[in-house]
Steps between C-alpha positions, in 0.01 A plus 500: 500500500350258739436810740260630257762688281476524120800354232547774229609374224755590266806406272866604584855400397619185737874550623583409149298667286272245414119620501283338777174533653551656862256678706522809843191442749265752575340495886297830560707758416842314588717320208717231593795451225705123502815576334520125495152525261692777283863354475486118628777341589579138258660214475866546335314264206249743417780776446645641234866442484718739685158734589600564886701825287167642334226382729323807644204543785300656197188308523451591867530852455234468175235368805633793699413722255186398407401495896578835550328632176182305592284772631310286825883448670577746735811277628719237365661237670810297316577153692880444361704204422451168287593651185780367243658841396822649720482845376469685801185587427552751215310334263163555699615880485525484199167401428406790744621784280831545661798517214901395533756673255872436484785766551415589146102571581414252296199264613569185647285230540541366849666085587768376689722542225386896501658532864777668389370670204306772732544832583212662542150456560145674452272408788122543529242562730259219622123667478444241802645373820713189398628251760723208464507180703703208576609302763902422516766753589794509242738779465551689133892426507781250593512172517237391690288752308221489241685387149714220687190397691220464130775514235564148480126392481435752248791341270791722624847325458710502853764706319260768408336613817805711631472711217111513478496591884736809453302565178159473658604756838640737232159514335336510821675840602384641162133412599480576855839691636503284816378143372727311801228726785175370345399192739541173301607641227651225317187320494287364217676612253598829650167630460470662848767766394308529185150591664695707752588712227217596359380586840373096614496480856834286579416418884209270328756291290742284684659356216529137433590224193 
């Protein structure tokens, strides 16, 4: 904004789904999404009691939507991290269109505690180039990978994370059949893999908290 660009304003879910005011900047015909604007990260007093389970990256894809259905933005740029929900970025899917059903085929609506729930997915199309970017390296998996790494400041208990990681690279594979090749993949919130899915240029997105 300070470089001349323009804060478009609108309301979107927060990591919880409270309503807040949030806003996507326009600058020519670029539009530069904050996933930290549409799913902030907050204190663990300002959560709702055991939320780390339901909180979803809705909010930022509800700015990514509306920047790629405004008609001046020819490209859209997604700057990733800072954000308060650890679902691998399925919730800003979500908000994109894209659609999760069990074994059953019966819709699922996508949080950590979905993970294991999925077993097939609906992807769309962008209408526009999409590219995400961050600045810390973290691999999708293991130990040293991206649900040990956030978990805990997102409210994950210790004895959790090994089952959330296997849950979260399961998920991954259902998304994107190679999520472990996309560089940085385990970074904010897994949201490279996401935008590498629905065609997001992953070389721009080295992943990070």
């Amino acid at each position: 904004a300070a470089l001349g660009g323009k804060p478009q304003p609108l309301t979107v879910e927060d990591a919880y789904g409270r309503r807040r005011g949030a806003h996507w900047i326009l600058w020519n015909s670029d539009a530069f999404v904050e996933s930290a604007q549409g799913s902030p990260f907050v204190e663990a007093a300002q959560r709702p009691a055991g939320s780390v389970l339901t909180a979803t990256s809705r909010g930022t894809g509800q700015l990514l939507a509306a920047a790629l259905d405004d008609p001046r933005v020819k490209q859209v740029y997604v700057g990733l991290g800072g954000t308060g929900a650890l679902d691998g970025g399925f919730g800003l899917l979500e908000a994109l269109g894209v659609r999760f059903y069990d074994r059953a085929g019966h819709p699922v609506s996508w949080s950590v505690s979905a993970w294991r729930q999925v077993a097939r997915v609906n992807l769309v199309t962008l209408p526009k180039p999409v590219t995400g970017l961050a600045d810390v390296l973290v691999p999708l998996g293991g130990p040293t990978g991206a649900v040990y790494g956030f978990g805990p400041q997102k409210g994950l208990a210790p004895g959790e994370a090994a089952g959330a990681a296997e849950a979260l690279l399961r998920a991954a594979g259902i998304v994107s059949p190679r999520p472990a090749d996309v560089p940085g993949g385990g970074g904010p919130r897994r949201r490279v893999v996401c935008l590498a899915s629905l065609g997001g240029p992953p070389g721009a997105c080295p992943a990070g908290g």
